[in-house]
C-alpha positions as CSV (number, residue, x, y, z in Angstrom):
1,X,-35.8,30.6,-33.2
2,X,-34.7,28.9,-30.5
3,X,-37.9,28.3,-29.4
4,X,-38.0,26.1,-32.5
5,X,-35.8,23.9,-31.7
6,X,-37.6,23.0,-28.0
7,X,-41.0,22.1,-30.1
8,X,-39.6,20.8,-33.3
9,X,-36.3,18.5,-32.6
10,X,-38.3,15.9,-30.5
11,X,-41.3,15.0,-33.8
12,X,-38.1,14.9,-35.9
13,X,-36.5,12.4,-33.9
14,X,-39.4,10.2,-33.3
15,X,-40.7,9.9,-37.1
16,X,-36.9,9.9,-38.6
17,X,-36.2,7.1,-40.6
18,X,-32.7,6.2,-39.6
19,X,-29.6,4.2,-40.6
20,X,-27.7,3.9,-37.3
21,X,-28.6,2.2,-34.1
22,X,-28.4,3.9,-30.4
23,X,-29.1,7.7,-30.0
24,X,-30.8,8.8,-32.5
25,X,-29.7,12.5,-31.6
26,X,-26.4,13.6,-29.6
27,X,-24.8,17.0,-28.2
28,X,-22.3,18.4,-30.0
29,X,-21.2,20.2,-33.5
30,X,-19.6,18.0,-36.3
31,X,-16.2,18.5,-35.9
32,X,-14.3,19.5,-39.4
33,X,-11.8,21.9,-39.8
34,X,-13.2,25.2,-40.8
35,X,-12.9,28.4,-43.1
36,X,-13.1,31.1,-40.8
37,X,-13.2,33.6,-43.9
38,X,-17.2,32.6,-44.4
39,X,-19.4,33.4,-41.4
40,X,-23.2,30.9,-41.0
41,X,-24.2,33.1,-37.9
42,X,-26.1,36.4,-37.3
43,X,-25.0,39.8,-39.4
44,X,-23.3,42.3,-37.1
45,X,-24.5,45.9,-38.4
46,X,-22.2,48.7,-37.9
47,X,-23.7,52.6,-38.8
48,X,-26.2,53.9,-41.3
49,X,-24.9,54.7,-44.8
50,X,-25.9,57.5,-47.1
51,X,-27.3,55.3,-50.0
52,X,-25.3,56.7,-53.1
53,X,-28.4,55.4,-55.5
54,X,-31.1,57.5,-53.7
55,X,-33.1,59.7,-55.9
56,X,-31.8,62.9,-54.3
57,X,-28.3,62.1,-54.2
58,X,-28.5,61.1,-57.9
59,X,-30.1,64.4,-59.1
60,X,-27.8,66.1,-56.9
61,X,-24.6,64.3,-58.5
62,X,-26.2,64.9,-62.1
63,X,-26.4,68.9,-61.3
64,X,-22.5,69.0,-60.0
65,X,-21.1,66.9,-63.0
66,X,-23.8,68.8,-65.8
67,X,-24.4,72.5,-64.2
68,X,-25.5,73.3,-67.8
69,X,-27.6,70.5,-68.6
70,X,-31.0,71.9,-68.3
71,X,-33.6,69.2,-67.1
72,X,-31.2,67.1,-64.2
73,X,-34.6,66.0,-61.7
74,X,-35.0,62.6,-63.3
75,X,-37.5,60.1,-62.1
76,X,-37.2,57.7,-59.6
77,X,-36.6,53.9,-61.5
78,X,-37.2,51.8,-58.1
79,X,-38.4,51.8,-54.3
80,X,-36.6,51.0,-51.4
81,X,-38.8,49.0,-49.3
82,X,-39.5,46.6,-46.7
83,X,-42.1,44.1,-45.7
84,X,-43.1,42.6,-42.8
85,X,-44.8,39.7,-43.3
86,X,-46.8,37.8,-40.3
87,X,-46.7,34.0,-41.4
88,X,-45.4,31.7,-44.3
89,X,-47.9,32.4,-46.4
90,X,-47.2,36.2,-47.1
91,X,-43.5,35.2,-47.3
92,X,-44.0,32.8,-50.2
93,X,-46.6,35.2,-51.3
94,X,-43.6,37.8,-51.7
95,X,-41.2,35.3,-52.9
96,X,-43.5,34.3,-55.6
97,X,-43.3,37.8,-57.0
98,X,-40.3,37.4,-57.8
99,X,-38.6,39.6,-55.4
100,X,-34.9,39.8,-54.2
101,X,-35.4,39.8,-50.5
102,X,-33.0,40.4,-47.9
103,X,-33.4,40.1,-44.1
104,X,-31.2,43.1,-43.4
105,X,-31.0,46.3,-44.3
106,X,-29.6,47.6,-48.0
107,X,-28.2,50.3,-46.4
108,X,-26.0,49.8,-43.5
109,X,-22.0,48.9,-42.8
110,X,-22.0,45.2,-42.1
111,X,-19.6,44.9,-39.9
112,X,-19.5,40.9,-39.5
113,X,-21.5,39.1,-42.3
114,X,-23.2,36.1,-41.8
115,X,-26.1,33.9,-43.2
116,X,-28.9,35.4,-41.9
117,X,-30.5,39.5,-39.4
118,X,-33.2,39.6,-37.2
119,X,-34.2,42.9,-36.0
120,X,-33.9,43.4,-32.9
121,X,-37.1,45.2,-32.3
122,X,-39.1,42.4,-33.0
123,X,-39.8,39.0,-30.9
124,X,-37.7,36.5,-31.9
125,X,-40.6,34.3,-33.2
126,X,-41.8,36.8,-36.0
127,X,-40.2,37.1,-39.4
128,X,-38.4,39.8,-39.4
129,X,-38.2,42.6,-41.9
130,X,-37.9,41.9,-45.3
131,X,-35.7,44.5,-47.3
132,X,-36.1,44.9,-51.4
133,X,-36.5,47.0,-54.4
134,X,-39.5,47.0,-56.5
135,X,-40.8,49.1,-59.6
136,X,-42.1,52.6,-58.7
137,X,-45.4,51.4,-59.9
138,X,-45.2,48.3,-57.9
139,X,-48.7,46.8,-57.2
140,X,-48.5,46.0,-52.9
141,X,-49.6,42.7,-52.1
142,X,-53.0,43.3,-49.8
143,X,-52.8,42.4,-46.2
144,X,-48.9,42.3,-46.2
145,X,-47.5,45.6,-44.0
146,X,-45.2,47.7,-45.8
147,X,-42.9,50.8,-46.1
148,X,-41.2,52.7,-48.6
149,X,-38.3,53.7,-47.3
150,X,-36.4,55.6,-50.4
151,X,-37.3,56.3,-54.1
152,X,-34.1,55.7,-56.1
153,X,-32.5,55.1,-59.1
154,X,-29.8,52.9,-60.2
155,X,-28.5,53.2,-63.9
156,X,-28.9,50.0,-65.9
157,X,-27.1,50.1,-69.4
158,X,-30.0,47.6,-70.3
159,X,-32.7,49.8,-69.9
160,X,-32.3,52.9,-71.8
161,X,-33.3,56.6,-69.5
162,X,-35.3,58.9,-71.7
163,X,-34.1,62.4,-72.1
164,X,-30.5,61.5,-70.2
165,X,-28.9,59.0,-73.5
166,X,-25.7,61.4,-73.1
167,X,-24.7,60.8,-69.3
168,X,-21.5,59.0,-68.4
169,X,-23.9,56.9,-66.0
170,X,-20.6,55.4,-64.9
171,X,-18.9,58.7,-64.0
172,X,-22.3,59.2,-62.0
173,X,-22.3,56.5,-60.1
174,X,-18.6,57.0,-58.8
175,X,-19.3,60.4,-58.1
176,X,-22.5,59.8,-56.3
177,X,-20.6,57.1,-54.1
178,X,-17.5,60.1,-53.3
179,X,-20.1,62.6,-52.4
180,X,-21.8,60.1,-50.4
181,X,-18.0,59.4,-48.3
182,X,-19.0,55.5,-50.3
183,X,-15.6,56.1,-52.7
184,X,-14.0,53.8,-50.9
185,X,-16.0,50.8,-52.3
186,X,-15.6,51.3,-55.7
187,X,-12.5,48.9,-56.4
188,X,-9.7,50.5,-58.2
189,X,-9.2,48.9,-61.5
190,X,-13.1,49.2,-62.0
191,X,-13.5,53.2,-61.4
192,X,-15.9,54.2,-63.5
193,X,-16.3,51.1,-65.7
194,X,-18.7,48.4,-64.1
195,X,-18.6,45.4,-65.3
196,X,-21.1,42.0,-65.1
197,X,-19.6,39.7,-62.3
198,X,-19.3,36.3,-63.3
199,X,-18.1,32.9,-61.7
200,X,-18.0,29.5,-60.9
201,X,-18.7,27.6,-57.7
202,X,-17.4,24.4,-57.2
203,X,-17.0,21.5,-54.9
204,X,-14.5,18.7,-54.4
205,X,-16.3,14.8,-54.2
206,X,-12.8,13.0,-53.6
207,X,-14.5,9.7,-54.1
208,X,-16.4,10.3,-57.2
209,X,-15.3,7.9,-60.4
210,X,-16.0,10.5,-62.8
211,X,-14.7,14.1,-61.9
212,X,-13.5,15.4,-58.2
213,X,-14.2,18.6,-58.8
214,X,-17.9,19.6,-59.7
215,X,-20.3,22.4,-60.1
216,X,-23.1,23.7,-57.6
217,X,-25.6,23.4,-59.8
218,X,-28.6,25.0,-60.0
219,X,-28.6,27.5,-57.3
220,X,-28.9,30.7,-56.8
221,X,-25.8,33.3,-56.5
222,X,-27.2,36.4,-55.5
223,X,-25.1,40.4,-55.7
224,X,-26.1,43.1,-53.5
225,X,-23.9,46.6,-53.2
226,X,-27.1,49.2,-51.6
227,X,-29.7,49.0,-53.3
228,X,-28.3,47.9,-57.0
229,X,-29.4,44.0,-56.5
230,X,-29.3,41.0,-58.3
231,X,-29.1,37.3,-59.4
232,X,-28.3,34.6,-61.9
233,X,-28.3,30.8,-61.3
234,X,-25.7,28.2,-61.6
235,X,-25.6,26.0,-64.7
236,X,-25.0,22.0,-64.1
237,X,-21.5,23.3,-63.7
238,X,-21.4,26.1,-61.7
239,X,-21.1,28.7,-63.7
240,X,-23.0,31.9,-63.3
241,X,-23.3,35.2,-64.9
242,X,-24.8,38.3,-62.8
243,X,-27.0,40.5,-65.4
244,X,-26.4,43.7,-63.8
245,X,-23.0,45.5,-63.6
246,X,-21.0,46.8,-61.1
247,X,-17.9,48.6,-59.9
248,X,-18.1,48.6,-56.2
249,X,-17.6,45.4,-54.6
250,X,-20.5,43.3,-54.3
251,X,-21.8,40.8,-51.5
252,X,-22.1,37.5,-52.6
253,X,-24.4,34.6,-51.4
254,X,-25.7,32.0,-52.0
255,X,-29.5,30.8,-51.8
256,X,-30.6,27.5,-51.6
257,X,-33.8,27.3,-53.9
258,X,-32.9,25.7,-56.9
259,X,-33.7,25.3,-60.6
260,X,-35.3,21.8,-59.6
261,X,-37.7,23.2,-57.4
262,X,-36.6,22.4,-54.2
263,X,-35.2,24.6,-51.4
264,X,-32.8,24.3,-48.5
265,X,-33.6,25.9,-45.3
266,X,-33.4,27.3,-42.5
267,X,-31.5,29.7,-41.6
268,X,-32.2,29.9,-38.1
269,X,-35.3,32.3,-38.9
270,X,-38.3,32.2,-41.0
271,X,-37.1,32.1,-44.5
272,X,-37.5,30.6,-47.9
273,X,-34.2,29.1,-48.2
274,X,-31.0,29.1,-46.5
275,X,-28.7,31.7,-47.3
276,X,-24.9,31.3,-47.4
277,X,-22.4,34.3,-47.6
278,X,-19.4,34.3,-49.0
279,X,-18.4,37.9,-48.4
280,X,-17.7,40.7,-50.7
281,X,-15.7,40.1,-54.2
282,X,-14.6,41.3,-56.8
283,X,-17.6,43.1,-59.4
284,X,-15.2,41.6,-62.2
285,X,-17.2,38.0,-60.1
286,X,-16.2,35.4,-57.3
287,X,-14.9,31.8,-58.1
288,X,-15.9,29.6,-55.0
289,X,-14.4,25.9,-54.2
290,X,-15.7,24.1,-51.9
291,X,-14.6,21.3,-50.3
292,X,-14.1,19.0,-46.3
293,X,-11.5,21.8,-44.9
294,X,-14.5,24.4,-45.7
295,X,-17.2,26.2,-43.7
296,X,-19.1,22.8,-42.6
297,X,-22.2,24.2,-43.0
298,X,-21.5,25.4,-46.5
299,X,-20.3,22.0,-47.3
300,X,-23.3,20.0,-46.2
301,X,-25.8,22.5,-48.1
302,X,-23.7,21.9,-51.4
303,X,-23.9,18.5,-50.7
304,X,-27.0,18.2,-50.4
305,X,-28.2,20.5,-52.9
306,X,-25.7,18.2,-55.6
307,X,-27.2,15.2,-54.3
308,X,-31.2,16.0,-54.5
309,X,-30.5,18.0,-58.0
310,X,-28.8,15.0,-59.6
311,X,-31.0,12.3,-58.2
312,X,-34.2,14.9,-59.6
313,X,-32.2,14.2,-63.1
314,X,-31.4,10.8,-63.0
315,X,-35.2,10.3,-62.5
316,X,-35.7,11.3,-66.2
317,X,-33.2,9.1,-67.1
318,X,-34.4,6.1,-65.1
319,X,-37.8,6.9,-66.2
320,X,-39.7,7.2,-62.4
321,X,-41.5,10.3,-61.0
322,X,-39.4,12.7,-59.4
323,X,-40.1,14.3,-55.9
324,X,-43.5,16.9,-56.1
325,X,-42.9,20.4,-56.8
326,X,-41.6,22.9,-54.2
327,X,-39.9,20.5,-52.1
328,X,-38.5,21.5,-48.4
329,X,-35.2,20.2,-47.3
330,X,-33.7,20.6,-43.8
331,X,-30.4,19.3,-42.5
332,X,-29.4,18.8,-38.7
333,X,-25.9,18.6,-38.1
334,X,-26.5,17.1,-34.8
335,X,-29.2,15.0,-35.2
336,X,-28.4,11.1,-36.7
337,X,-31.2,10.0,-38.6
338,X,-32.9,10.9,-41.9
339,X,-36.2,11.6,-42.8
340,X,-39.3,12.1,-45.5
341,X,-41.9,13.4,-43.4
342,X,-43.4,14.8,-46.3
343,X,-45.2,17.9,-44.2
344,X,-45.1,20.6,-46.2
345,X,-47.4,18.6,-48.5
346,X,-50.0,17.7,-46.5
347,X,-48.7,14.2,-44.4
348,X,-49.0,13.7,-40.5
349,X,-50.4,16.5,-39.5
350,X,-53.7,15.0,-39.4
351,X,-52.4,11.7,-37.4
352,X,-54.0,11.6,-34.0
353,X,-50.0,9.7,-32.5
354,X,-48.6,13.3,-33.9
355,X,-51.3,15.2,-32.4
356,X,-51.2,13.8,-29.4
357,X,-47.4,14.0,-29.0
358,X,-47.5,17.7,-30.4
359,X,-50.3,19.4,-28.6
360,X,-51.1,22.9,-28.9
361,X,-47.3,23.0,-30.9
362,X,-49.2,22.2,-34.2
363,X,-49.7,25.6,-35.1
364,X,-46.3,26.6,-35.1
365,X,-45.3,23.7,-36.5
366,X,-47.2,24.4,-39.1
367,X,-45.5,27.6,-39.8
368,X,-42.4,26.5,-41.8
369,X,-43.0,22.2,-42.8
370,X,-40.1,20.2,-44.1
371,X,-40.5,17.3,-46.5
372,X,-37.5,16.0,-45.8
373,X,-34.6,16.3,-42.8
374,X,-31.2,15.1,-43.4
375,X,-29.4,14.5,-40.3
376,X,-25.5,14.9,-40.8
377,X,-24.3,13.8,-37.8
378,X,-21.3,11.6,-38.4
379,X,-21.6,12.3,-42.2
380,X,-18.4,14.5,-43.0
381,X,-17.5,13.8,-46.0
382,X,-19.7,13.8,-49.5
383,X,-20.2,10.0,-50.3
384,X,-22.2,9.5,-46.7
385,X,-24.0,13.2,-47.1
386,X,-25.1,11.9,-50.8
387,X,-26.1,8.3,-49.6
388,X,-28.5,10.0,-47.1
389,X,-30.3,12.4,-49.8
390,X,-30.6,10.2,-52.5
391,X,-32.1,7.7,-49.9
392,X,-34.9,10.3,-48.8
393,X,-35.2,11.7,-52.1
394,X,-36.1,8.1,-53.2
395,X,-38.9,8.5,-51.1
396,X,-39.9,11.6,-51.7
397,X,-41.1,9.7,-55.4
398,X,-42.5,7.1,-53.6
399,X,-44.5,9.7,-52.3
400,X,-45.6,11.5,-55.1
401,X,-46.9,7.9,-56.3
402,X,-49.3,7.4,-53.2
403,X,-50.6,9.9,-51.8
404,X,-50.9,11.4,-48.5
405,X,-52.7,8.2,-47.1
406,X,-50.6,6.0,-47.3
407,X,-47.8,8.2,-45.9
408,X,-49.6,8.5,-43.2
409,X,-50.0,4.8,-41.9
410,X,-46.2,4.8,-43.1
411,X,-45.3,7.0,-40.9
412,X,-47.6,6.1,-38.1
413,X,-46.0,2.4,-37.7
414,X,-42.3,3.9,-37.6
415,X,-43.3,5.9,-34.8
416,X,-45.3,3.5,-33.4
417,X,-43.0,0.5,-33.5
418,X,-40.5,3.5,-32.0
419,X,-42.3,3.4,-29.4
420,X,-42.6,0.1,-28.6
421,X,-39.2,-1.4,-29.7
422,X,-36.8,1.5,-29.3
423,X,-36.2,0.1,-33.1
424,X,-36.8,3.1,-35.9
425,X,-38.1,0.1,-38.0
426,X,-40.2,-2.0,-35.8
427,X,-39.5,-5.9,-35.9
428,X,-41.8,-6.3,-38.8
429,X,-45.0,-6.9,-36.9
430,X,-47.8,-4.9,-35.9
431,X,-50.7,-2.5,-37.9
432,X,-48.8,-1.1,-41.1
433,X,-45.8,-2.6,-41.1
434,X,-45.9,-3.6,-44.8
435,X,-46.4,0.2,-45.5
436,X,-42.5,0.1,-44.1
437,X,-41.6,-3.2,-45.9
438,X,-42.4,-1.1,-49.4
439,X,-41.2,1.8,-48.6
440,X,-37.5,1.2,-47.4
441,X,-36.9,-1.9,-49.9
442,X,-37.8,1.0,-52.3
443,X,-35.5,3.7,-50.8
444,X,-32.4,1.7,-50.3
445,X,-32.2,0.0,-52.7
446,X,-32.3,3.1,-55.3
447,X,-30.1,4.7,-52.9
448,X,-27.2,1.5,-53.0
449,X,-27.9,2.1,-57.0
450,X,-26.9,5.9,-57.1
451,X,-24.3,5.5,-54.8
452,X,-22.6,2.7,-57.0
453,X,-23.1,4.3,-60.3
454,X,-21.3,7.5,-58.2
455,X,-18.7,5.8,-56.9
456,X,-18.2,2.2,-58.2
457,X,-19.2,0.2,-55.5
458,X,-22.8,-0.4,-53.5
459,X,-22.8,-0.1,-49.9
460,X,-25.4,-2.7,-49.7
461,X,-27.2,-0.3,-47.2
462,X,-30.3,-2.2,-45.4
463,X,-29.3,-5.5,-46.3
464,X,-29.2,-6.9,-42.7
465,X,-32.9,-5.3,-42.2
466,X,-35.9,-7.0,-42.3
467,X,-37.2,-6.3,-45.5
468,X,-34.5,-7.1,-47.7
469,X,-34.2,-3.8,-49.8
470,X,-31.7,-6.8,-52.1
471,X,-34.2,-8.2,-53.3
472,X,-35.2,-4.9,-56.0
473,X,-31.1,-5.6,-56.5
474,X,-31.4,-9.5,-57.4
475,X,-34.6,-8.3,-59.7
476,X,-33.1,-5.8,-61.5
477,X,-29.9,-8.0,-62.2
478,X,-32.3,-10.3,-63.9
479,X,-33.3,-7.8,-66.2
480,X,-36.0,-6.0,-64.4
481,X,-35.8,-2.2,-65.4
482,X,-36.0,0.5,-62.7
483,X,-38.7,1.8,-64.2
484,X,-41.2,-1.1,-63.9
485,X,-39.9,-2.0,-60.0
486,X,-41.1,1.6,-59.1
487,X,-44.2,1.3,-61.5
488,X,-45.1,-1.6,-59.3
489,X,-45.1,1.1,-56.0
490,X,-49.1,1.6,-56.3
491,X,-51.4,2.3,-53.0
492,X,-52.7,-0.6,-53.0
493,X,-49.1,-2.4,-52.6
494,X,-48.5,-2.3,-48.7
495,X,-46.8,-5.5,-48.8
496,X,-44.2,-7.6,-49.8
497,X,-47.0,-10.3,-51.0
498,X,-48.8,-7.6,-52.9
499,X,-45.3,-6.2,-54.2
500,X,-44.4,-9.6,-55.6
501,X,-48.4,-9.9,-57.1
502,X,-47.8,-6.5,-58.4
503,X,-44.4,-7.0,-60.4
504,X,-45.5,-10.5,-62.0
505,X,-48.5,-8.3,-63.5
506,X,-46.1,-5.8,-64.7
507,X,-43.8,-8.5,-65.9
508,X,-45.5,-11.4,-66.5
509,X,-42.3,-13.2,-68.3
510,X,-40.6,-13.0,-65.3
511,X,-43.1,-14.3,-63.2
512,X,-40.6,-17.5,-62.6
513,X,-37.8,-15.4,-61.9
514,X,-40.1,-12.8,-59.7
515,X,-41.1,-15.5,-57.6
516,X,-37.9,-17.6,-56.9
517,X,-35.9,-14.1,-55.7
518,X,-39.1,-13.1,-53.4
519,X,-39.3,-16.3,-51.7
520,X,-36.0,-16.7,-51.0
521,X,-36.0,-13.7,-48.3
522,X,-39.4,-15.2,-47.2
């Protein structure tokens, strides 16, 4: 993917909305102290294993521990596959299914684990292989290549086997992993009695008012020992339960598509959602704290994913649209600025600056679109990494409010005044500039909100910007609900004069008050 980085960095920068002044991108990591115990770079795969769940190797175990059972050749319950899908599309195709895909294989030593595999016989452009399990009368998507690499069968309590009711399936499965040379991986207080893993993950906000230490919520923790695979999501307070049991010791990870309907990505290829591991654990389950001494990039995707789920649930409570459906996060620990591109639902693209700039890049580009960037350069620490997301997410409901349009002129000033002032924000002046005015007297302002109902104080972000993201403060303070400020964010409102005409027709009793706080920043 490095290739990526050469087309995609430089659009970022120019369309970022950003908070700092100066570079806008710089060399470097983040500095924080680290956990060298979880890995964020490539696997390391050690030798082949002989996979202890494969159909021959269970009938073969059933015949040694029942020579006088009669029938011992039962039927396969699940395929070992893998796909290999040419562009985004058959990916989310795949993912849509429901599948537990993993970009390495189920069946190999790890022998450094790490967030993400890309086979090595294949250009490092492509997504690689995708590795699964699926029914034995699994219906293959058309169009998407495909192998079958092993029937198999892994015993599941919850699914009763016809004809087999009286086999110790636990005694099985420990015997199929000795005669495999597997024993080792059955952990000793478990032998032959798997249990469900279960957990919580947590991270440490040491500025929060209520609570320091608080669940991951809503993402995905996801067990993998061969080919016995599966998942359960964290609650609001990071508690998960894994529905499948085990008694050798599992990989964990964690995936970053939540209950909310957003996803974090990438993990430096072609995926869905970033992956984090965090090793292998215990089958009895894994508790997880995270916190600023941890794995940095761990930290920053908890963050973030704490941030954008509990700004999508504040929006119920604050009565305003949440961010669409299926929403694409990135974050950049080197780049500075923020942004709510909005891509991967249609904005930009279509822009003649971007297309200019871009080239013949717009394919690829078009291979893997975030909605929003979150640049975590100089944001170590929760309170900045949730001020960022809940500013972006703030627009991402702007967005869903107006459409593709008028993201598009919004996004076609920044970069132009960019361009022509060095300023992300322009002076003010030129084509579009109210679409700017709106937007980011919108986004701070909800952002200075959450922040101070997080942490008991507002930083006042913006306030020394040109259009006075205050004055949705001063109005609310009068008594103007949230609600009816981001009622007032139509398509038709591209300036502050239209904003102002806009909230005395929502509010028409306040029209006084309306007008006096508006042309006071005039």
């Amino acid at each position: 993917m490095k290739w990526f980085f050469k087309i995609m960095l430089p659009a970022l920068v120019l369309v970022s909305c950003s908070k700092e002044s100066g570079s806008l991108m710089d060399s470097g990591s983040v500095s924080t102290p680290r956990n060298e115990a979880v890995a964020h770079d490539e696997i390391v795969l050690g030798k082949k294993l002989d996979n202890p769940y494969s159909i021959e190797n269970v009938r073969n175990t059933l015949k040694s521990l029942y020579p006088t059972r009669g029938a011992t050749e039962i039927d396969p319950n699940g395929l070992y596959v893998r796909f290999l899908p040419v562009n985004s599309g058959q990916l989310d195709q795949l993912a849509g299914l429901g599948l537990e895909m993993f970009d390495y294989p189920l069946d190999y030593e790890i022998l450094r684990d790490g967030d993400y595999y890309h086979d090595r016989s294949l250009p490092e452009d492509q997504i690689t292989w995708q590795y699964t399990v699926v029914p034995p009368d699994f219906k293959f998507p058309a169009g998407t290549t495909y192998e079958i690499l092993e029937e198999c069968f892994v015993p599941d309590e919850e699914i009763p086997t016809r004809g087999f009711e009286e086999v110790d399936w636990d005694r099985v499965e420990k015997e199929a992993f000795r005669r495999t040379g597997n024993e080792a991986l059955i952990l000793p207080d478990t032998r032959g009695n798997r249990t469900y893993p279960k957990g919580r993950i947590t991270i440490e906000d040491k500025q929060a008012k209520e609570g320091k230490v608080l669940g991951v919520a809503g993402v995905k923790v996801k067990t993998q020992v061969f080919v016995r695979i599966s998942s359960a999501y964290t609650d609001k307070d990071g508690n998960y339960e894994i529905r499948m049991k085990y008694s050798a010791k599992p990989h964990y990870r964690l995936v970053f598509k939540n209950t909310c309907d957003f996803s974090i990505g990438f993990n430096l290829i072609l995926s869905p959602a970033s992956t984090s591991s965090l090793g292998k654990g215990s089958p009895l389950g894994m508790d997880v704290k995270i916190d600023t001494n941890s794995d940095g990039t761990l930290f920053r995707r908890c963050v973030v994913n704490n941030a954008a789920y509990d700004y999508i649930s504040k929006c119920k409570e604050m009565g305003i649209s949440g961010p669409p459906k299926n929403l694409r996060i990135w974050i950049f620990k080197q780049m500075r600025p923020s942004s709510a591109l909005m891509l991967h639902h249609g904005a930009v693209l279509n822009q003649n600056a971007l297309d200019k700039f871009l080239g013949l890049y717009r394919y690829l580009i078009r291979v893997i679109l975030p909605d929003i960037t979150i640049g975590a350069r100089g944001r170590n620490d929760y309170a900045s990494l949730y001020g960022a997301t809940v500013h972006e997410m703030a627009h991402a409901s702007h967005f869903q409010r107006v459409g593709t349009t008028y993201w598009d002129k919004y996004i076609t000033y920044v970069l132009t005044a960019f361009a022509g002032t060095g300023a992300t924000y322009g002076d003010g002046s030129g084509a579009n500039a109210g679409y700017c005015e709106v937007g980011e007297m919108w986004a701070y302002y909800l952002e200075n909100k959450l922040y101070k109902s997080r942490y008991g104080y507002s930083p006042e972000s913006g306030y020394d910007l040109w259009f006075y993201p205050q004055i949705f403060a001063q109005l609310e303070e009068e008594g103007i609900d949230v609600s009816d400020l981001f009622s007032a964010l139509r398509s038709d409102v591209h300036d502050r004069d239209a904003l102002l005409k806009k909230l005395v027709e929502i509010c028409p009793s306040m029209k006084t008050v309306i007008t006096r706080i508006f042309r006071s920043y005039s």
